[in-house]
Structures are given as structure tokens and as C-alpha cells.
N, C-alpha and C positions, 0 to 999 in steps of 0.2 A: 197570777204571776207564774210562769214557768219557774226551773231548778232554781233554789235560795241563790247560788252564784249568779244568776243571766244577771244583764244589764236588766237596771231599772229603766223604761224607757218614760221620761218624764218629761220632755221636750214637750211643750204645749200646756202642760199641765200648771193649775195655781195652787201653791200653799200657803195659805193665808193673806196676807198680803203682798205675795213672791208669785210674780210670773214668770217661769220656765222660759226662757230665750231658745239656747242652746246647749248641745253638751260642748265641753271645752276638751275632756278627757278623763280616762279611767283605769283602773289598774288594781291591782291585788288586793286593796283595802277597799274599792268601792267607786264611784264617776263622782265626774267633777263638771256642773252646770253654770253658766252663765245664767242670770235671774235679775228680774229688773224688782224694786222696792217699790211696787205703787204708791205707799205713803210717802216716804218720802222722798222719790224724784232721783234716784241711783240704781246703779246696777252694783250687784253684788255677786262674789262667787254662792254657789248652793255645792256643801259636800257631802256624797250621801254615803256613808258606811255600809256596806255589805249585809243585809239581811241575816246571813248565814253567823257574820262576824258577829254582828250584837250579841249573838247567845253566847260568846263565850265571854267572858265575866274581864278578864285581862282586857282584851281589848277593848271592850266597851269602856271599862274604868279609861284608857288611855286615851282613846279616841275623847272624851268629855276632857279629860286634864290637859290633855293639845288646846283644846277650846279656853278653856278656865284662863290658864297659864296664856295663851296670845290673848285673850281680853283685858288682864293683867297689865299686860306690858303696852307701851307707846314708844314706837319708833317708828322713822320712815321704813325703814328695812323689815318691819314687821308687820305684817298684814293685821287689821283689827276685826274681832270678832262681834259683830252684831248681833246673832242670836245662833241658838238653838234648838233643837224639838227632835219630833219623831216623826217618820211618814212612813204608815205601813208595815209597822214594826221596825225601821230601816230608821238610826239614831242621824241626823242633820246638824251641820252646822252653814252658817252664813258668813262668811271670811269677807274682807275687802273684796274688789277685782280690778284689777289696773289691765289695762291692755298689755298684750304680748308678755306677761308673768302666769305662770303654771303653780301651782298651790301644790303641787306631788313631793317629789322626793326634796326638793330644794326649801320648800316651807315647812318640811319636819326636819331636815338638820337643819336650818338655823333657828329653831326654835329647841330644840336639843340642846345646839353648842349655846344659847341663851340661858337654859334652865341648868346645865351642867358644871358653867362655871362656877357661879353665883354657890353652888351647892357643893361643887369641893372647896370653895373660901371655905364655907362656914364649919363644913366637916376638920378642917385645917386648924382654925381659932378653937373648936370644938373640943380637938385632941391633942392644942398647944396650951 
């Protein structure tokens, strides 16, 4: 693998039961694959974090709790998490994949503004 930042180039490649389609997109935290579910007959996004990222401890804990937290929840609006792992030292997760929906900046703030409100109620009743 060339510098810890390059693109993973994963296109083609299977993780487990996930065949690599294509990439969709990438960016500061790491690319974002299109992946078909052999088992069971769907496509799903593939997120792969940043090799470099994983080491440092913050973002990895966050990257997982993004996951944790959208498996958590059930709403249309909310992409479902299917699984997680690792590939290549490079931490994974498996989001829904709707056509023409991008999993980037738009799927962590509203999974933000989801886990932020909920969390100044309680801070609120907490310190009422």
C-alpha cells in the first residue's frame, strides 16, 4: 500500500461476503464504496476510514460510536448499519445504500443533530 493517506484502491476486491462494486466517494476521513451483500441479495455502502486515522485513538473510538449509534437507531432518514470490521488495518463499516444518497458530510450531521438532542434533554432533566 503506498503513504497511509493514498486511496485504498478496493474496487474489485471481496471482504467476506462484500463484493466491491465501486467507489462512490472520498474525502478527509477515508472512501466511500458501493458493495453488493452476496448473502443476502443487496447492495450496501462499504466505509473505509483512513488507515493513518485508525491510529489515533479519538477517531477510531468515533468512527465505531457513528456506527454503534446509527445501528441503534431506526428511521427512514437514517441509514442502518449492517456490520463492521477491519480491512488492512483500515477500521469498516456497512451503512445502507440508497441510490443518489452520499454517506459524507450529510450522514454525520444528521446523526449528530440525532444524538445531540436526545443528550441535552437528558443533561437538562439531569441539572433540573
Amino acid at each position: 500500500m503506498p503513504g497511509m493517506d493514498s486511496p485504498i484502491a478496493m474496487t474489485g476486491q471481496t471482504l467476506g461476503h462484500y463484493r466491491i462494486l465501486e467507489e462512490i466517494g472520498s474525502g478527509g476521513m477515508g472512501e466511500v464504496y458501493r458493495a453488493r451483500d452476496d448473502r443476502l441479495g443487496r447492495d450496501v455502502a462499504l466505509k473505509v476510514l483512513k488507515p493513518s486515522l485508525a491510529q489515533d485513538q479519538d477517531r477510531l473510538r468515533r468512527f465505531e460510536q457513528e456506527a454503534r449509534s446509527a445501528a441503534a437507531l431506526s428511521h427512514p432518514n437514517i441509514v442502518a448499519i449492517y456490520d463492521i470490521g477491519m480491512h488492512n488495518g483500515a477500521p469498516t463499516s456497512f451503512p445502507s445504500c440508497s441510490k443518489g444518497r452520499l454517506y459524507d458530510s450529510g450522514f454525520s450531521r444528521g446523526l449528530s443533530r440525532c444524538v445531540r438532542w436526545p443528550t441535552t434533554v437528558c443533561r437538562s432533566h439531569k441539572a433540573w
